[in-house]
N, C-alpha and C positions, 0 to 999 in steps of 0.2 A: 148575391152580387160578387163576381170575381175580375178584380183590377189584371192586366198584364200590361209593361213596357213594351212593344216588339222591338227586337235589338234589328232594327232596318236602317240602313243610310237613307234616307226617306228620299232627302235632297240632298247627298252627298254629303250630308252630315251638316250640312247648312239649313240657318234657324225654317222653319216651318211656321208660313203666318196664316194657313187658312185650311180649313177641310171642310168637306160637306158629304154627305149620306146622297145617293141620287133616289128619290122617292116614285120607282118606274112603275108602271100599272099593275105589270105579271107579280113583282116582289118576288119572283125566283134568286135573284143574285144582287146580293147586298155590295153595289157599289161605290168606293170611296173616291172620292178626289181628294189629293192635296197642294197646296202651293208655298214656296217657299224661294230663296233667297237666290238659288241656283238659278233664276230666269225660267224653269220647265215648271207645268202643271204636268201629277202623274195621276194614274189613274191603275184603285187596286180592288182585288174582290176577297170579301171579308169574311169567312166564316168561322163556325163554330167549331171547336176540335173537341175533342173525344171527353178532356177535363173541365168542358166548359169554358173553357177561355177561348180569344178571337187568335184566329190562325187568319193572316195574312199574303195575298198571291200578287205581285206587279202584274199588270195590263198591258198598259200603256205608259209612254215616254209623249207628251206634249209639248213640243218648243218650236215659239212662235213669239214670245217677249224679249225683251232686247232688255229688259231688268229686273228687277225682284217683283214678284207675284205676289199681290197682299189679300186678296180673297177671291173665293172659287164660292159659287152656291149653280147650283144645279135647276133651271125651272122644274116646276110643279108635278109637270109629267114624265118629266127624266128625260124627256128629248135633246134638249140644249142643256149646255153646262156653259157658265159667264165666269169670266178672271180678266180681274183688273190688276194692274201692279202700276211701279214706278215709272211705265214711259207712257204712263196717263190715254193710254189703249185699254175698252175693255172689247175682249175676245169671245164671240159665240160659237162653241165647238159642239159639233156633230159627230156620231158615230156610224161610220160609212157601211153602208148594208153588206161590202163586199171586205172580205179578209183580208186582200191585197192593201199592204203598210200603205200610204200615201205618198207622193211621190216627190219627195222636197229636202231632199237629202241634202240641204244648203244650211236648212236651220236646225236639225241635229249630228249626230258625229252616224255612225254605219254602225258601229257596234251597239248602241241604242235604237236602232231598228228594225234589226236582226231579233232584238229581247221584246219586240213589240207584239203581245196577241193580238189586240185588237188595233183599229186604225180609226181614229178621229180629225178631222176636217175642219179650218174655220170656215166658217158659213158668211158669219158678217164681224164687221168692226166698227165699233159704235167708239165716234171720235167726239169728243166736244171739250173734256176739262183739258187743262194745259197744265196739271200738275198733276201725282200720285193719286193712281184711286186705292181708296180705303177700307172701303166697305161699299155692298149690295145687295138686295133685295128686290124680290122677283112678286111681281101679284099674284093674286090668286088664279088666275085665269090664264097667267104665262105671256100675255101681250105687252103688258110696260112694265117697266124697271125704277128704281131710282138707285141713284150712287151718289157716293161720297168722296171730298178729295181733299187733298190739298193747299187747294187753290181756293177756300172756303165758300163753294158753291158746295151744291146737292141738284144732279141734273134727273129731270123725271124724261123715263125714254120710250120712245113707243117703240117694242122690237121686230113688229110686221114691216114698219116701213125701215127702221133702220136711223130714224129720226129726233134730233130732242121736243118731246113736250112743251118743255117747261124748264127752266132755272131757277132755283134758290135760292139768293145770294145773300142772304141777310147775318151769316156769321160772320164775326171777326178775326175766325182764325180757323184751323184744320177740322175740317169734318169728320170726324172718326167711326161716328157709327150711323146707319140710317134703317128706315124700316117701312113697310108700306101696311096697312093693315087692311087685316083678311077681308072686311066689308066692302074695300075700297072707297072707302071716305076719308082716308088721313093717310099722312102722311109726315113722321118724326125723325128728326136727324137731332143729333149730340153731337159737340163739339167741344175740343179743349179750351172754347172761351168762355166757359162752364154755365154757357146756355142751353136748356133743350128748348126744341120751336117743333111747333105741332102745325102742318099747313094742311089746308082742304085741298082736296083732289078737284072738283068743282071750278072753284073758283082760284083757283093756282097763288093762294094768299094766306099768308100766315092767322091761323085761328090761336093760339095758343103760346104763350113764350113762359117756360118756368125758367128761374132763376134764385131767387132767393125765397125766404120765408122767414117769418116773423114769432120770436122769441114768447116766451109766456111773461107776464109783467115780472117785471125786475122790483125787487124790495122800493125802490126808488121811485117806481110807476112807472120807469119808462119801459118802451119794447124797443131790443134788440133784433136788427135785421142780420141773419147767416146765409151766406151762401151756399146752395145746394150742393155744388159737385162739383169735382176736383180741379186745379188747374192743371197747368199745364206740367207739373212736379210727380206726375203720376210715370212710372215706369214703363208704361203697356203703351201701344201707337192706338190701339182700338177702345171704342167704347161702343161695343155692339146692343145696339137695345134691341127689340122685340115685343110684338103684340103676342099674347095669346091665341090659340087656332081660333079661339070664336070671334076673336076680337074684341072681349068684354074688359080685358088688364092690357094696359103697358107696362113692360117692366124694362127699367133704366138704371142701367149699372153706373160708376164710377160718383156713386153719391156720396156722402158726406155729413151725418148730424152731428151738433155739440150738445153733450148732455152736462150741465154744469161746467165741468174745467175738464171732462173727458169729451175726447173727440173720437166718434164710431165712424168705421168705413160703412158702407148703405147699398142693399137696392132697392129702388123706390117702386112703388104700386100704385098707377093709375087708372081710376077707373075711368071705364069707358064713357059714365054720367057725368066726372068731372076732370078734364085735363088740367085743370088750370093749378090743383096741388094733389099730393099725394092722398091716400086714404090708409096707407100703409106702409111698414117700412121694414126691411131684412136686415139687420146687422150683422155685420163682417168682422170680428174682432179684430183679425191681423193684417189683414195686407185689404189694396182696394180691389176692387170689384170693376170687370173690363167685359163681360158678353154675358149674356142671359140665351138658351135655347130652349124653345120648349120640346115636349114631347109630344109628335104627332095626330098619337093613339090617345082616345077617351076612356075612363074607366068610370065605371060605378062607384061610390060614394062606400067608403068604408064602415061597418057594422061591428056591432060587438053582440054576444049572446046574453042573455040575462038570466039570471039565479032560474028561473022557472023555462028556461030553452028557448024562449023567445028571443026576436032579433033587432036590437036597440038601435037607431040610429046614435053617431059619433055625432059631437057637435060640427058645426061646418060654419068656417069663418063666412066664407064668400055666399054664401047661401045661393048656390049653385047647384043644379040637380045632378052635376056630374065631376067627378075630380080632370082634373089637368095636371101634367105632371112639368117642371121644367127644372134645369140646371143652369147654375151660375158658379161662375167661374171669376176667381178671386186671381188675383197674383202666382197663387202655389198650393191651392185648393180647389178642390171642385163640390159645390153645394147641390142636395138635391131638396127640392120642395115637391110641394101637393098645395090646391086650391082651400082644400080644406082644413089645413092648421097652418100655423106661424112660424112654427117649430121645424127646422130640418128634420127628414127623414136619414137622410144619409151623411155622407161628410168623406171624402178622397183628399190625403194630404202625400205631402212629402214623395211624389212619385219622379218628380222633376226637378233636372238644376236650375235652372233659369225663367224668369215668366212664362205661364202659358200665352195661348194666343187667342183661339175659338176652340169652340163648342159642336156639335153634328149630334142628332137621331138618327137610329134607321127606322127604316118606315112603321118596321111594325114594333119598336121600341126596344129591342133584345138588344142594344148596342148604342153605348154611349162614348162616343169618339172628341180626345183632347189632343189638340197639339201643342208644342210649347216652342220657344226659343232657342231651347238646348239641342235641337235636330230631331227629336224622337215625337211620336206618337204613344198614347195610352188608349185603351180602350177598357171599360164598363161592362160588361156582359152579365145579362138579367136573366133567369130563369122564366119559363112562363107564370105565369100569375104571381114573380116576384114583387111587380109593380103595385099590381092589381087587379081585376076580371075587366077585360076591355068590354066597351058599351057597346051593344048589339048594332045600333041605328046610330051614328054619330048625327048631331043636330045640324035641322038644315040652315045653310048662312041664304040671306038676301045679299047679291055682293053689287055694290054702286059702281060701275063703270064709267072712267072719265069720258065726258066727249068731245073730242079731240077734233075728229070729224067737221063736227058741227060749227066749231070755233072757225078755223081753218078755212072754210067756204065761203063765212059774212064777214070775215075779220083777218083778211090776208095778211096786212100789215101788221098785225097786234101777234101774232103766232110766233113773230123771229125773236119780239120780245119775252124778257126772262116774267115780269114780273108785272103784267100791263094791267091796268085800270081805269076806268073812266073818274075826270075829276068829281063826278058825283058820288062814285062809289068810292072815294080815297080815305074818308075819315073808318070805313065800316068797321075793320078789324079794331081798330082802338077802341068802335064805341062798343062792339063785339064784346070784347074782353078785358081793355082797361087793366090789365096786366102789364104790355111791355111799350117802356117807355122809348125807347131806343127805336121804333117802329117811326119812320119818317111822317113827321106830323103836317110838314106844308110842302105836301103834294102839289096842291093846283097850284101855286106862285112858282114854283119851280116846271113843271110843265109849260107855263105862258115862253118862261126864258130861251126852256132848252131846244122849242120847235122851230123860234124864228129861225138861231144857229143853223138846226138840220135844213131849210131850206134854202140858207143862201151856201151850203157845200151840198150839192147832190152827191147822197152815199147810193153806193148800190143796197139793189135789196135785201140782199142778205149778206146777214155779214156774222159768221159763229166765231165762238171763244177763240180758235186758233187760227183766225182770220184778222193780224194786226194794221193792218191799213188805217185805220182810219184813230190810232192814238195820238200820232204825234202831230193831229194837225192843228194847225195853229188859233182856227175859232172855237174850238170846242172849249178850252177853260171858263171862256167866260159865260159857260152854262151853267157849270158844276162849281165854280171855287166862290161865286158870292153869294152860294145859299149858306156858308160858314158862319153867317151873323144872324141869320134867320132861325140857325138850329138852336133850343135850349139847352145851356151847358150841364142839363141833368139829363141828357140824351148818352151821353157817355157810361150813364151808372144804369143796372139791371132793372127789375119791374119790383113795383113797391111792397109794401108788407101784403099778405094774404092771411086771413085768420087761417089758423091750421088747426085744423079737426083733432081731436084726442085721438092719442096713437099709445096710449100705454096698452090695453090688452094686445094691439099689435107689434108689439116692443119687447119679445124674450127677454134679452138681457136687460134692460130697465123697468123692467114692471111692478120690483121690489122698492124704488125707488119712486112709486108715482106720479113718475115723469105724467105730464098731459099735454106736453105738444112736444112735437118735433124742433129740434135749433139745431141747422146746420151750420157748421164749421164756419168759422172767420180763414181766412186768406193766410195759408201758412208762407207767401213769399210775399211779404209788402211790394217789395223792390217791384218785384212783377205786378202786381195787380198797379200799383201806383202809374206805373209806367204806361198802362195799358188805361188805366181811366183819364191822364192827363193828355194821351193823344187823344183822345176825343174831341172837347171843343176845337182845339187846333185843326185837326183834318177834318174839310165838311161830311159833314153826317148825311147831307143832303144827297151826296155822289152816287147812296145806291138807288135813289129815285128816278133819274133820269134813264137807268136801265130798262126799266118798263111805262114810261110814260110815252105817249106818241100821239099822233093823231090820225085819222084814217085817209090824211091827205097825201101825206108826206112821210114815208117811212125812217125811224130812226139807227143810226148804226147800233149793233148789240152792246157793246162794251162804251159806251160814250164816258162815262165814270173811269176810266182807268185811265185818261189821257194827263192828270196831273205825273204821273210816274218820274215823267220825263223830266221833272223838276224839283224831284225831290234826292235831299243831302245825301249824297255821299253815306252818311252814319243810319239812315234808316235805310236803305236799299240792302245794307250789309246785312239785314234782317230777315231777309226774304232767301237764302239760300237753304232750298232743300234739302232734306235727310237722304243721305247715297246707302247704300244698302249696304258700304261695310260699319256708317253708324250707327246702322239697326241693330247690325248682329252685336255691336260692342253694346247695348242698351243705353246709349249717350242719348239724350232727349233732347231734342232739337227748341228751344222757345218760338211759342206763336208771332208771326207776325202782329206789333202792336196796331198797325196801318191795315184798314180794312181792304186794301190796294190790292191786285194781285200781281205780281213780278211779270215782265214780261219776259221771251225768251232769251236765251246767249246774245244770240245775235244785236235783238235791241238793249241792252243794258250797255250803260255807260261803263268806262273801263275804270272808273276813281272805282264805283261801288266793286268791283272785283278785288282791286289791293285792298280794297276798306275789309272785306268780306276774309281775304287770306289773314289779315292782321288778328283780326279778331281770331279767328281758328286758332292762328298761333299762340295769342293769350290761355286761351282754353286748356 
C-alpha cells in the first residue's frame, strides 16, 4: 500500500466535500469525480505511475451549481454521474459522444474550457428538496436514487422519469448520510438527530428506527439507556453509511459507545437478519467516524499453511464464504477492515489538515480515494493481490425492485403523497418493530380531521416541496395543531431499551475488560439534547402524519404539516438558517433545527426572524 497527497488546486484550493470512482463497464480508465466548495464538479483520470503511486490528469471543468457541491456518486454503469450541493438541485451529467466542449460559456469562464478534454452535459435536474443536499445513493440497477438534505427529508427518485417516488420525512433535523441497499429492499438514512431509520422500499414506511440502547445491569439493578450516535457536536456535515455489495452488513459511522466512564467513537454492524441493533461494533479511539465505503471487488477468504503444508482456514468472524473489504473514515484517519476479523488490517493517519469528507473504490480496487476539507485529495494505491485474490464468480444478488408503476396507475392520488397509508395499515410499522416511539401512533383520528380541511379548500393536484401555495392558508391549522394533545409526551424521547447482544469478542479494544454489551454514550451537550426533547410535546408530533394521509376522493396538498411556520416566534425561526459555504470551510457547525418544521424560502419568512437570526450570528 502507497499513500500520496497530490499537490492539485483540486477546487481552487477550496474544501473538497465528495468524490466518487466511476465504475464504467470497459474499466479501461479509472475515472474520478470530485466536488467541492468552488460551485464546479471536476472530473480526472487516475493512474498508476511508474513508483506505484496514483498520477493524476484534469478532464473536465463542470459548472452548472450556483453553490457549494456536497456529493458527486456516479450510477452503477458509469453513464450518469449525480451532484447535489447547496442550492438543493441535484444534477445528472452525461459525457457527450462528441469532443466538442459544450456550448454554455455563461456558466464557466473561457479559460476553463479551453483546459476541457472531455465534454459533459446535464441531461436532467431532479428538483424537490428546498434545502442542501448531502448525500446520494444510486440502486443497483441505476433507475432510482435516494437523497439527503437539509431540510430533513430523504427524497426516493425514480431517474427514467425524472420524478419523486417517495419522501421521508420522519427526521428532526439534517440528513446527512443515506444509502439504498443492493437487494433493493431498504432503505437507511442517518441524521444529526442521532436517529438511523431503516424504510422498506415496498411499502415507502419506516421498518426500523435505532436510537439508543441499553446498558448491562448497573450494581443497583437498574439498566442505563445510551444513545447510539453522535449529536450534532460532531465536526464532519456527513454521516455517510453503507450497505455492503451483498447487502448482508450495514455499516453506520458517526456512533458512539460508553464503556464504564470511557467513551469510544464507533462504527456500527448491522446485520441484514436484524436492523433493529448492532451485532458488532469498530472502535475509533480518536476522533468520530463520518463515511464507511466498501470495496467493490470479492476476495477469497484468507488461509494460513500448516506445519505439514497443508492449507488451514483463518477463523471468519462473519462466517461468510467470501471476504469483503471496506474503508472508514474517521475525522483524520482512514480504517481499512475485511469481513473476516475485527481487527483492522490497515490504518492511514496524519495525511491531512483539516477533516476528511468521503471515501471512493475504483472498480477493480487498486485505488482508494480520500478527500478532506483542507483542499487536497489522497489517494491508496494497492498492488495486485495486495488486498487479496479476487473471487472468480462474484455471488449472484436477487435485487427487489420498487413498483412504482403499479402504485401510480390504482392510486393517483396517494403517489404525490410523501408517506401514504391506509387507516388499516397505520399501526404496522409499530406493531412491526416496537422500537420507535416517535413513529406517529394516532394515525386514523388525525386523518378523519385533516380531509374534511382538504375538501372545503380545493388544492391542486399536485403540489412538490418547492411549490408554497398552499402554507399559508388559513384552514389548514386546524388539522395539524390539535393533534398536540393526542401525541404522547414520550413521543419526543427515542426508541426504548433493546437487549443488546454480547459484543466483547467483537470489541478489540475492550475485550480485556469483559465488557458484554455495548453502552453507548450519554449526550455530551445537555443544553442541546434538553432543548430538542422539550420541543417536542410543545410542537404537534402529529404534523408529520398529515403529509401522507389522504383519501382516494379528494387529494391532499404535499406539505399541509408546514403551514404552522407562519406562526411561529421570532426565536425559533432564527434556527432554521442554513450553513452558506464560507461556514463550511471555517468548520463552524451549524445546530439542528429543534422544530421538526422546515424553513420556508427568503421570500416567505417573516422579516423579525431575519434580525433575530443576524443577532444571534453576532452573539456567536
Amino acid at each position: 500500500m502507497k499513500v500520496v497527497t497530490c499537490e492539485i488546486a483540486w477546487h481552487n484550493k477550496e474544501p473538497v466535500y465528495s468524490l466518487d470512482f466511476q465504475h464504467s463497464s470497459d474499466g479501461r480508465i479509472h475515472r474520478l469525480a470530485t466536488a467541492g466548495v468552488d460551485t464546479t464538479v471536476r472530473v480526472w483520470r487516475v493512474d498508476t505511475g511508474p513508483d506505484g503511486k496514483a498520477v493524476v490528469e484534469f478532464l473536465s471543468n463542470l459548472a452548472r451549481h450556483t453553490k457549494a457541491v456536497n456529493v458527486v456518486r456516479f450510477s452503477p454503469n458509469g453513464e450518469l454521474l449525480a451532484s447535489g450541493g447547496d442550492d438543493a438541485a441535484i444534477l445528472l451529467w452525461k459525457l457527450n459522444d462528441s469532443k466538442e466542449p459544450e456550448q454554455a460559456p455563461m456558466f464557466q469562464e473561457d479559460e476553463d474550457a479551453q483546459l476541457n478534454k472531455e465534454s459533459w452535459s446535464v441531461v436532467k435536474t431532479l428538483r424537490g428538496h428546498i434545502e442542501d443536499v448531502y448525500d446520494i445513493c444510486w440502486t443497483r440497477d441505476g433507475n432510482f436514487m435516494v437523497s439527503g438534505s437539509v431540510d430533513n427529508t430523504a427524497v426516493m427518485w425514480d431517474i427514467n422519469k425524472g420524478q419523486k417516488l417517495c419522501i421521508l420525512n420522519d427526521h428532526k433535523s439534517y440528513v446527512q448520510g443515506v444509502t439504498w441497499d443492493p437487494l433493493g429492499q431498504y432503505v437507511a438514512t442517518l441524521s444529526c438527530d442521532r436517529v438511523m431509520r431503516v424504510y422498506s422500499t415496498h411499502t415507502k414506511k419506516k421498518a426500523f428506527c435505532v436510537s439508543k440502547m441499553s446498558s448491562g445491569p448497573l450494581p443497583e439493578g437498574e439498566v442505563k439507556q445510551y444513545r447510539m450516535f453522535h449529536d450534532d457536536s460532531m465536526r464532519s456535515f456527513f454521516r455517510r453509511l453503507s450497505f455492503t455489495p451483498d447487502g448482508s452488513f450495514l455499516l453506520a459511522p458517526a456512533g458512539c459507545v460508553e464503556i464504564g466512564e470511557n467513551i469510544i467513537n464507533t462504527t456500527y454492524i448491522f446485520s441484514r437478519k436484524s436492523l433493529k441493533r448492532p451485532v458488532a461494533h469498530l472502535p475509533c479511539p480518536s476522533k468520530a467516524t463520518l463515511a464507511v465505503r466498501c470495496c467493490p471487488v470479492y476476495f477469497e477468504l484468507r488461509t494460513k499453511k500448516g506445519e505439514d503444508g497443508s492449507v488451514e482456514p483463518l477463523p471468519n468472524v462473519f462466517q461468510l464464504p467470501y471476504r469483503m473489504v471496506f474503508a472508514v473514515a474517521s475525522e483524520d484517519s482512514i480504517f481499512l477492515y475485511d469481513t473476516q476479523q475485527t481487527l483492522p488490517f490497515g490504518l492511514v493517519s496524519n495525511v491531512h489538515y483539516h477533516t476528511l469528507s468521503d471515501l471512493t473504490w475504483s472498480r477493480d480496487g487498486s485505488f482508494l480515494a480520500v478527500s478532506s476539507t483542507d483542499g487536497y485529495c489522497s489517494f491508496l494505491s494497492f498492488s495486485p493481490g495486495e488486498l487479496g485474490t479476487p473471487l472468480k464468480e462474484p455471488p449472484t444478488l436477487e435485487v427487489f425492485a420498487p413498483n412504482s408503476g403499479i402504485e401510480k396507475k390504482g392510486k393517483k392520488a396517494k403517489t404525490s403523497s410523501p408517506m401514504t397509508q391506509s387507516p388499516s395499515s397505520a399501526p404496522t410499522p409499530m406493531s412491526q418493530t416496537g422500537l420507535c416511539k416517535d413513529a406517529p401512533s394516532v394515525t386514523p383520528p388525525e386523518e378523519k380531521k385533516s380531509t374534511p380541511s382538504a375538501k372545503s379548500k380545493p388544492q391542486p393536484r399536485r403540489i412538490t416541496l418547492n411549490t408554497l401555495e398552499g402554507w399559508g392558508k388559513p384552514s389548514t391549522p386546524k388539522a395539524s395543531v390539535p393533534s398536540a394533545p393526542q401525541t404522547p409526551t414520550s413521543a419526543s424521547t427515542s426508541a426504548p431499551s433493546t437487549p443488546q447482544p454480547p459484543a466483547a469478542p467483537l470489541t478489540p479494544t475492550s475485550s480485556s475488560k469483559k465488557q458484554t454489551r455495548i453502552t453507548p454514550l450519554t449526550p455530551s451537550t445537555p443544553k442541546v439534547l434538553n432543548s430538542a426533547n422539550t420541543a417536542g410535546p410543545t410542537t404537534p408530533k402529529g404534523m408529520t402524519t398529515p403529509k401522507g394521509t389522504t383519501t382516494p376522493k379528494g387529494p391532499t396538498p404535499r406539505r399541509v404539516s408546514l403551514t404552522p411556520v407562519g406562526v411561529r416566534s421570532p426565536a425559533v425561526g432564527s434556527l432554521f438558517c442554513t450553513p452558506s459555504s464560507t461556514e463550511k470551510a471555517k468548520h463552524e457547525r451549524p445546530s439542528p433545527p429543534t422544530d421538526p418544521v422546515c424553513q420556508p424560502p427568503e421570500s416567505k419568512r417573516p422579516k423579525t426572524s431575519k434580525a433575530s437570526a443576524k443577532t444571534k450570528g453576532a452573539k456567536a
